[in-house]
C-alpha positions in Angstrom: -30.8 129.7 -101.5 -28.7 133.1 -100.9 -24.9 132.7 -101.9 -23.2 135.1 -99.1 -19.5 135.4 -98.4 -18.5 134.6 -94.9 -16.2 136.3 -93.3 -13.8 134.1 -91.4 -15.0 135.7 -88.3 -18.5 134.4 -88.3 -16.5 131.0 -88.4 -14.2 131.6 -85.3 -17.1 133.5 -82.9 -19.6 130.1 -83.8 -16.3 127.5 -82.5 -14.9 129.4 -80.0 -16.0 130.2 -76.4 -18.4 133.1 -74.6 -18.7 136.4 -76.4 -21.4 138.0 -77.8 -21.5 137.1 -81.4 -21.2 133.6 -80.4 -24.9 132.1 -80.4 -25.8 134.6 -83.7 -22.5 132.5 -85.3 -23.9 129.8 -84.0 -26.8 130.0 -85.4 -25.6 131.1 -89.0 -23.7 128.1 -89.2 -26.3 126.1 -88.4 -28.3 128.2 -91.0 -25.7 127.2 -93.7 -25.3 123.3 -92.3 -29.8 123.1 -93.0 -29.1 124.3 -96.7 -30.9 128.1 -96.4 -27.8 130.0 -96.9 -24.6 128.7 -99.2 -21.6 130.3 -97.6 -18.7 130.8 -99.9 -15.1 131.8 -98.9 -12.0 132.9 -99.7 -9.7 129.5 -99.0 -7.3 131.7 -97.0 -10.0 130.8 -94.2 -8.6 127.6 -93.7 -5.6 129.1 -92.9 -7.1 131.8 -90.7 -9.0 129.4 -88.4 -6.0 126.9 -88.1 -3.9 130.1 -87.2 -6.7 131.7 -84.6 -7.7 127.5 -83.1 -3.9 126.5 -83.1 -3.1 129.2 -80.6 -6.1 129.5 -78.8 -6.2 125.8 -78.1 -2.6 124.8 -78.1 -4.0 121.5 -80.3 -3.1 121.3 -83.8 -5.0 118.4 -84.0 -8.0 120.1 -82.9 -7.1 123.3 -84.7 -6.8 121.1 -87.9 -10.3 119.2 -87.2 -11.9 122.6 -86.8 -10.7 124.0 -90.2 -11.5 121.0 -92.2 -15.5 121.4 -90.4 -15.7 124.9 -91.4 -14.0 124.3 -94.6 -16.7 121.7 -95.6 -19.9 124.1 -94.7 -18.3 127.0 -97.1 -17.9 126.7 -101.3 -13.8 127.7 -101.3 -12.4 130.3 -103.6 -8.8 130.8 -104.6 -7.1 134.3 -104.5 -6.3 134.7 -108.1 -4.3 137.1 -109.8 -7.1 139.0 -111.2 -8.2 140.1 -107.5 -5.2 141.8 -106.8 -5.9 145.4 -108.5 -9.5 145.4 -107.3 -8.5 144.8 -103.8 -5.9 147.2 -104.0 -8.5 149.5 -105.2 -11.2 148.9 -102.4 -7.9 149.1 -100.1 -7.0 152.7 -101.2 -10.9 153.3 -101.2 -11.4 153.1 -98.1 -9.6 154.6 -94.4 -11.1 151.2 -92.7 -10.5 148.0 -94.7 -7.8 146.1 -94.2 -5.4 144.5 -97.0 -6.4 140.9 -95.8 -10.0 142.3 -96.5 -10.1 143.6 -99.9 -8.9 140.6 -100.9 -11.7 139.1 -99.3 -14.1 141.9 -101.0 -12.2 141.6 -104.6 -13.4 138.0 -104.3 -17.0 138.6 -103.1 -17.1 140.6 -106.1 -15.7 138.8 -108.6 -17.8 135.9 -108.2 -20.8 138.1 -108.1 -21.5 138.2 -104.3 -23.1 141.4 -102.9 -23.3 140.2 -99.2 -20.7 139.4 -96.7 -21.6 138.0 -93.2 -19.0 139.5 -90.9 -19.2 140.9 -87.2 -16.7 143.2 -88.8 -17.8 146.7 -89.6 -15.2 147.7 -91.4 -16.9 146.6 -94.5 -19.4 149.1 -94.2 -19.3 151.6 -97.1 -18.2 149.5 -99.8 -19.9 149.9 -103.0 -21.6 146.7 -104.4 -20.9 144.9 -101.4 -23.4 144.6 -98.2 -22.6 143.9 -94.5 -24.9 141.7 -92.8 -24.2 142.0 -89.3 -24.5 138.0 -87.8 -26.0 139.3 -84.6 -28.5 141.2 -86.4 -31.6 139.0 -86.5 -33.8 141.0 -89.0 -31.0 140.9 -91.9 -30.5 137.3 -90.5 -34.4 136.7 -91.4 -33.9 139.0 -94.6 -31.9 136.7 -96.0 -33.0 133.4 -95.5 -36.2 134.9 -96.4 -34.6 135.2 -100.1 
């Protein structure tokens, strides 16, 4: 089975309503919940889903529910304090990553994950670390094929 880091927008296109990535997020997740791909996190993605459901659906409740779901399809890893100057490194590295994601890359990389499932492109480019685009279905089939 293929160890990927998800990024927590795969999580938040799969719950939430119409849009484009929605039925490839979908369908990861449902990739994930049949045991062909083990998705691992940072645990800050708890936070970011309760944040993104919470106002979205006015329901904490619900936001809470939906975090908890996504939080038991993903293996959780804490920030530690050895990720900090690697992500500040992949931060000054590159003109498109944000801070919030080179933490997320400095942990991809420190527990030896080379992909990352994100509909964001801003990971593009970094060394050591691959994009697999969600909507994307012959990297989709690449690696489940693995």
């Amino acid at each position: 089975m293929k160890r990927v880091l998800v990024d927590t927008n795969v999580i938040l296109y799969a719950i939430g309503g119409p849009h484009p990535y929605a039925e490839p997020c979908r369908r990861i997740v449902a990739l994930a919940g049949e045991g062909h791909i083990e998705m691992e996190a940072p645990v800050d993605l708890v936070q970011e889903v309760l944040h993104h459901r919470a106002r979205r659906l006015g329901d904490r409740r619900q936001a809470a529910a939906e975090a908890q779901a996504a939080a038991s399809l993903c293996r959780l890893h804490a920030v530690e304090p050895v990720d900090a100057d690697p992500a500040a490194e992949l931060f000054a590295g590159s003109e498109r990553l944000s801070a919030r994601d080179a933490v997320f890359a400095a942990i991809a990389l420190r527990h030896d994950l080379g992909t990352i499932l994100s509909a964001d492109g801003d990971f593009d480019g970094l060394s050591n670390l691959r994009r697999l685009d969600p909507a994307d279905p012959a990297a989709i089939a690449e690696l489940v094929a693995v």
